[in-house]
TIVO-2410 file (N, C-alpha, C; in nm, 3 decimals):
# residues 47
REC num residu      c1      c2      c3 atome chaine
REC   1      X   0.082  -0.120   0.000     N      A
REC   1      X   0.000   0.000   0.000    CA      A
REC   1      X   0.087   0.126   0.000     C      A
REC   2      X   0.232   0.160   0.082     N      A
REC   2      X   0.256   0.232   0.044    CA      A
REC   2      X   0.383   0.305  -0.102     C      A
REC   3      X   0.416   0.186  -0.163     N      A
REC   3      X   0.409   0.179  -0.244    CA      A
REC   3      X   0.291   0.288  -0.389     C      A
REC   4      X   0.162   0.225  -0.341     N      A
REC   4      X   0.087   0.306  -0.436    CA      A
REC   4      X   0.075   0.426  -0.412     C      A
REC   5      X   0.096   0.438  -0.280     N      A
REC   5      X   0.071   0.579  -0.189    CA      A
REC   5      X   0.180   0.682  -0.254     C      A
REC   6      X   0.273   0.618  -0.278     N      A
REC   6      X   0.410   0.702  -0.312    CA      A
REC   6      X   0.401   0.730  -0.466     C      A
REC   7      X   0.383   0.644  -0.558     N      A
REC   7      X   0.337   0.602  -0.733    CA      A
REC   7      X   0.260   0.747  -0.738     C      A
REC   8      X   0.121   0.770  -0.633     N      A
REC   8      X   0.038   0.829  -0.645    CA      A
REC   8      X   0.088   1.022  -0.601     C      A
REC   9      X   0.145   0.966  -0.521     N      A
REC   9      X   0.198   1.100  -0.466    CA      A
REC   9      X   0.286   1.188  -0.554     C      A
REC  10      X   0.384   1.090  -0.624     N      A
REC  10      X   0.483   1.152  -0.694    CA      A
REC  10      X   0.430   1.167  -0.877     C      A
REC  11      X   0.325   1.166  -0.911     N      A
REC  11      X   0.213   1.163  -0.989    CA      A
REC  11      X   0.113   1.268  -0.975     C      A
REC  12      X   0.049   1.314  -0.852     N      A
REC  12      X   0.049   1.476  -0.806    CA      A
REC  12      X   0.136   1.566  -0.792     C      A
REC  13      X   0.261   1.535  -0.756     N      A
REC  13      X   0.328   1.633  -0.727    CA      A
REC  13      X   0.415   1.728  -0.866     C      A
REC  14      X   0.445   1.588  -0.944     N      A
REC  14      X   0.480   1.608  -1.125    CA      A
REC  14      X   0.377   1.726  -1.165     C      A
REC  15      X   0.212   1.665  -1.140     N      A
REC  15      X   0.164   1.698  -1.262    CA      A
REC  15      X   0.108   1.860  -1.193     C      A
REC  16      X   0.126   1.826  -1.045     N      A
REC  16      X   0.115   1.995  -0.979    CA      A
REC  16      X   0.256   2.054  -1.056     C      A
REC  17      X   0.365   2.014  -1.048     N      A
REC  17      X   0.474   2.111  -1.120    CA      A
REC  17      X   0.452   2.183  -1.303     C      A
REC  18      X   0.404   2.055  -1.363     N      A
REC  18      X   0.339   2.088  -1.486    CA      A
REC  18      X   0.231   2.182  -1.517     C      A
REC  19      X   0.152   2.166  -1.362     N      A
REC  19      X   0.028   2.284  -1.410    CA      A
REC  19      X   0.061   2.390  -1.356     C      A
REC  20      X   0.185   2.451  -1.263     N      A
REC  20      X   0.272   2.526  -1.244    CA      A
REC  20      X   0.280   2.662  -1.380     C      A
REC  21      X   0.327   2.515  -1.463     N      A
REC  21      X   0.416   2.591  -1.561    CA      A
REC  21      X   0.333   2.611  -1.664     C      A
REC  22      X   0.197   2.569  -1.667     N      A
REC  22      X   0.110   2.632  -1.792    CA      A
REC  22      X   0.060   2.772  -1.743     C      A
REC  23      X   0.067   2.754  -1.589     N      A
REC  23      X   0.021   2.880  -1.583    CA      A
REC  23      X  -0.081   2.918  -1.488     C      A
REC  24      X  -0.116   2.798  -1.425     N      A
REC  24      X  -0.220   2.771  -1.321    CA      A
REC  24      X  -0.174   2.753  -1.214     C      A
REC  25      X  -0.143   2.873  -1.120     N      A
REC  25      X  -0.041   2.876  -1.000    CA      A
REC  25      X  -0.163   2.807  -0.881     C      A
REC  26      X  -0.255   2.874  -0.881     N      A
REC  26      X  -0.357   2.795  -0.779    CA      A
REC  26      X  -0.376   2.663  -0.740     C      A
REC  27      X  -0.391   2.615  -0.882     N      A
REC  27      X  -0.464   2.430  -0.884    CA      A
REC  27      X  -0.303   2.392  -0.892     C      A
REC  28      X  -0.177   2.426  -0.944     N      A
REC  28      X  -0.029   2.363  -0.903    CA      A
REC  28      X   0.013   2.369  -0.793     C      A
REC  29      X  -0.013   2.472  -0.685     N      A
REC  29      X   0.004   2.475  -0.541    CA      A
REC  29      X  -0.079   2.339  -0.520     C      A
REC  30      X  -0.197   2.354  -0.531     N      A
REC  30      X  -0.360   2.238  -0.472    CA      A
REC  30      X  -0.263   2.083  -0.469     C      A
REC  31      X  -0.231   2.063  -0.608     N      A
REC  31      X  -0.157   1.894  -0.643    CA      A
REC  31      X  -0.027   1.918  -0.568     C      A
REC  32      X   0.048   1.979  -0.550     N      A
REC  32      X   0.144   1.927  -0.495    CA      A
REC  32      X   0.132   1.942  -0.297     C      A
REC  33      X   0.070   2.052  -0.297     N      A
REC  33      X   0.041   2.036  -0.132    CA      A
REC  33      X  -0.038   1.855  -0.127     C      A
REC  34      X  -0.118   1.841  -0.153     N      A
REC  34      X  -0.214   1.723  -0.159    CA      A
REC  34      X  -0.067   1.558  -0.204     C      A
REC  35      X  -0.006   1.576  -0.331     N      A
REC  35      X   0.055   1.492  -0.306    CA      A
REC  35      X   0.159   1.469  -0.174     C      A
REC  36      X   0.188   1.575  -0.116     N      A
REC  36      X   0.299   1.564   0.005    CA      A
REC  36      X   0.208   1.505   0.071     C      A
REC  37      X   0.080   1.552   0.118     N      A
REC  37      X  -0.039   1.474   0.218    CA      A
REC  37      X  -0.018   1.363   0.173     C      A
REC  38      X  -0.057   1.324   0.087     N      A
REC  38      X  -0.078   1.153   0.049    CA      A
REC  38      X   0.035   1.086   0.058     C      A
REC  39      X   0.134   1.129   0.009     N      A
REC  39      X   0.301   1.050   0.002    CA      A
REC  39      X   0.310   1.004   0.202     C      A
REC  40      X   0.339   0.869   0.184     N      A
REC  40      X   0.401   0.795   0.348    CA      A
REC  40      X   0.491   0.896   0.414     C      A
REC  41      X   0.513   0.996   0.291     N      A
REC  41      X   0.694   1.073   0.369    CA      A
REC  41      X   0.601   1.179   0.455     C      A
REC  42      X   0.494   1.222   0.397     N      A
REC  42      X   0.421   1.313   0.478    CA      A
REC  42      X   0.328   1.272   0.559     C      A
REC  43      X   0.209   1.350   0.583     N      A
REC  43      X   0.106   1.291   0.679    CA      A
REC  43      X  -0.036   1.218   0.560     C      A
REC  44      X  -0.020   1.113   0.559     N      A
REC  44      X  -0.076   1.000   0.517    CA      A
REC  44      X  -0.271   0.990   0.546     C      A
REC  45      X  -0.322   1.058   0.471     N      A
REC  45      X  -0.485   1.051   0.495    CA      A
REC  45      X  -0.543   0.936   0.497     C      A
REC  46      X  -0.456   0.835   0.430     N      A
REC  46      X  -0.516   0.689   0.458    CA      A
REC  46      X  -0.499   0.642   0.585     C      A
REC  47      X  -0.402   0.652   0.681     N      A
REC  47      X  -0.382   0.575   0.781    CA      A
REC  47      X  -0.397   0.649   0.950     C      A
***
């Protein structure tokens, strides 16, 4: 599980950097705060 947790996390946090750079500073803050939540390295909403 955390495994996917991490897959998933580092998959928000990318695609928060990508929407960064189109230009969408709001919703690129949103994905990457949210992937740190989800990633095991941070505080984990599943567990």
């Amino acid at each position: 599980m955390e495994f996917v947790l991490w897959i998933l996390a580092v998959i928000l946090v990318v695609s928060g950097i990508v929407t960064l750079f189109r230009g969408s500073v709001m919703w690129g803050v949103i994905l990457i705060i949210v992937g740190l939540l989800v990633g095991p390295g941070g505080v984990s909403i599943f567990t």
